[in-house]
Structures are given as structure tokens and as C-alpha cells.
N, C-alpha and C positions, 0 to 999 in steps of 0.2 A: 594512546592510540590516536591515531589522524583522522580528521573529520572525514568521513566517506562523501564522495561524490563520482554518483556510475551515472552511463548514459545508456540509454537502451534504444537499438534500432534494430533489431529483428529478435525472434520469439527467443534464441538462447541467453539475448542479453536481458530482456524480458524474464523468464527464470527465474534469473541470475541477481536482479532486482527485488523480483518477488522471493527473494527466501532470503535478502535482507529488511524487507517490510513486513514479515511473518510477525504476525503479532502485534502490530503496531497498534496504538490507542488513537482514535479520532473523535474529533468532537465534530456532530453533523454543520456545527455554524462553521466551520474550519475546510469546507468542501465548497467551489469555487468551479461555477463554468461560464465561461465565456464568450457565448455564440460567436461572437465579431471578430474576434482573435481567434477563434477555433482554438480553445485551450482549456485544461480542466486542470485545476488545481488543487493541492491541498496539504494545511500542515500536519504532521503526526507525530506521535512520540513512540517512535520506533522502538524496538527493544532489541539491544545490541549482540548480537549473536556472536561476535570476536571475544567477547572476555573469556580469557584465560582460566582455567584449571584454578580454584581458589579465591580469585578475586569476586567481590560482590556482582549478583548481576545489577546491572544500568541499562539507563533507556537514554535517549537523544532526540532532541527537537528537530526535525527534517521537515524539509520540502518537496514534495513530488508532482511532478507538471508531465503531463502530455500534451503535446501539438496535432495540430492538425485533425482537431476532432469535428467530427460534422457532425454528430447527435450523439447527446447522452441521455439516459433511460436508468430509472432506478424501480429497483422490488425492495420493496420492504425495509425502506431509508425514507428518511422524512430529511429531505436536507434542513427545512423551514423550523423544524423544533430541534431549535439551538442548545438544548439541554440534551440532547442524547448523547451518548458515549457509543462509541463503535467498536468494534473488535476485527482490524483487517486480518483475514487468515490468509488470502493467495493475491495475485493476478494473474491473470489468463491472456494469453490471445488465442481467439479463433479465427484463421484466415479463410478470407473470400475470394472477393477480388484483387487476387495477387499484386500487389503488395498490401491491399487493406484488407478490412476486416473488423473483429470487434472487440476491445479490451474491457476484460470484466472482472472488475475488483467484487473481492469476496468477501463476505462479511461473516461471521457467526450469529447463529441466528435463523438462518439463509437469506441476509440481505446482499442485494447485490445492485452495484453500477455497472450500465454497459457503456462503454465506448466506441459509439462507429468513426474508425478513423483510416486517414488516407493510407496511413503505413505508420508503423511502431518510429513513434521518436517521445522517448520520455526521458527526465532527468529527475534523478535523487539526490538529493546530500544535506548533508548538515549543517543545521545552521548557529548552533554552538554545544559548549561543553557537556558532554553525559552527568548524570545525577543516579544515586544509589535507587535503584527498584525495590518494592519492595517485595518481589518474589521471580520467583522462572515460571516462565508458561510454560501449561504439562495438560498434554492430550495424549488420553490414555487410547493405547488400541484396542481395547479391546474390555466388555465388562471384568474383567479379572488382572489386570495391570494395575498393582498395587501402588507404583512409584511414588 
């Protein structure tokens, strides 16, 4: 399979994004913002949501950047303690002032980053080969979902 690399500039492609970074692992020292550049960054180990019927799951080293950020805000993230491990569940946008608005990475847990930015411009992709996971993420819906 091909390294992935999407761009996202409005909420579908945003989505679109977010349900390839579902699950991804982050280490809090691995989160990155940039006042001067207006940019927030960070690397993840995505879990690869393309593997086929059989084949082991894998995860992959990416990078994800958005532009144009004018304030970020976190709940219950310590960027500072570099030993924590993350768990991204979504990204959001909520738009305001059309075209901006706030992107807000979800954590499990209920942590979360917001992003006040000008307008959606983010990019993902990988930055090399996937390796054997060692299981599939499983969120049950419901207390009686045995899977």
C-alpha cells in the first residue's frame, strides 16, 4: 500500500482525515505549536485502516500539520509531560467566522486540543513503512457488545 498523504481544506476533507487518524497513538512530547508560523504539529502512529480482509493489522509513522493557527488551548493534555501516551479518537471542526473557526483534536479520556484557525488547511501523510500492530482498536457500542 502507498504512503498516504491527504490535505484537508474544508470540514469534508477534515472528516475525511479524521477517520484516517482514528486511533492513532501520540506521545504528548511529539505535539508541537508554533505561534510565529501559526502552525501546530504533530507525529503519530496512525493505525492503518486500508488493510485488507486477512492481512495483519499495522500502524504507520505520520505527520499532521495545520496552518494558520492563531491560538491553541488544551483540556486535559499536558503537552510538558513527555511520557504520556495519547489515544486520538476524532477531529472536529466547528465553524465561526466563515471560513474560521476551531479544530479540535479528541482524545480518549476526554482530552482535547482546540485550534482557533483562519480556515481548515491541514496536511497528513506518512513518513515511512507500516509495522505489525499489535491488535485492532475495538470500541464497543454499547455495554453488551461482546466483539
Amino acid at each position: 500500500m502507498e504512503p498516504l498523504k491527504l490535505v484537508a481544506l474544508d470540514g469534508q476533507d477534515l472528516a475525511v482525515l479524521s477517520a484516517h487518524v482514528q486511533d492513532a497513538v501520540v506521545r504528548a512530547r511529539d505535539l508541537v505549536y508554533l505561534p510565529r508560523e501559526r502552525r501546530f504539529a504533530l507525529e503519530l502512529r496512525r493505525y492503518d485502516w486500508q488493510t485488507m480482509p486477512g492481512e495483519p493489522p499495522r500502524r504507520r509513522l505520520s505527520a499532521l500539520h495545520f496552518e494558520r493557527v492563531m491560538a491553541a488551548r488544551t483540556r486535559a493534555v499536558a503537552p510538558r509531560d513527555s511520557d504520556a501516551v495519547l489515544s486520538l479518537l476524532a477531529v472536529t471542526f466547528d465553524e465561526r467566522d466563515a471560513p474560521g473557526g476551531t479544530v479540535t483534536l479528541h482524545f480518549s479520556g476526554g482530552g482535547a486540543i482546540a485550534l482557533d484557525v483562519e480556515c481548515i488547511e491541514a496536511q497528513l501523510m506518512d513518513l515511512g513503512p507500516a509495522w505489525e500492530a499489535i491488535g485492532r482498536p475495538h470500541h464497543p457500542l454499547d455495554e453488551n457488545d461482546e466483539r
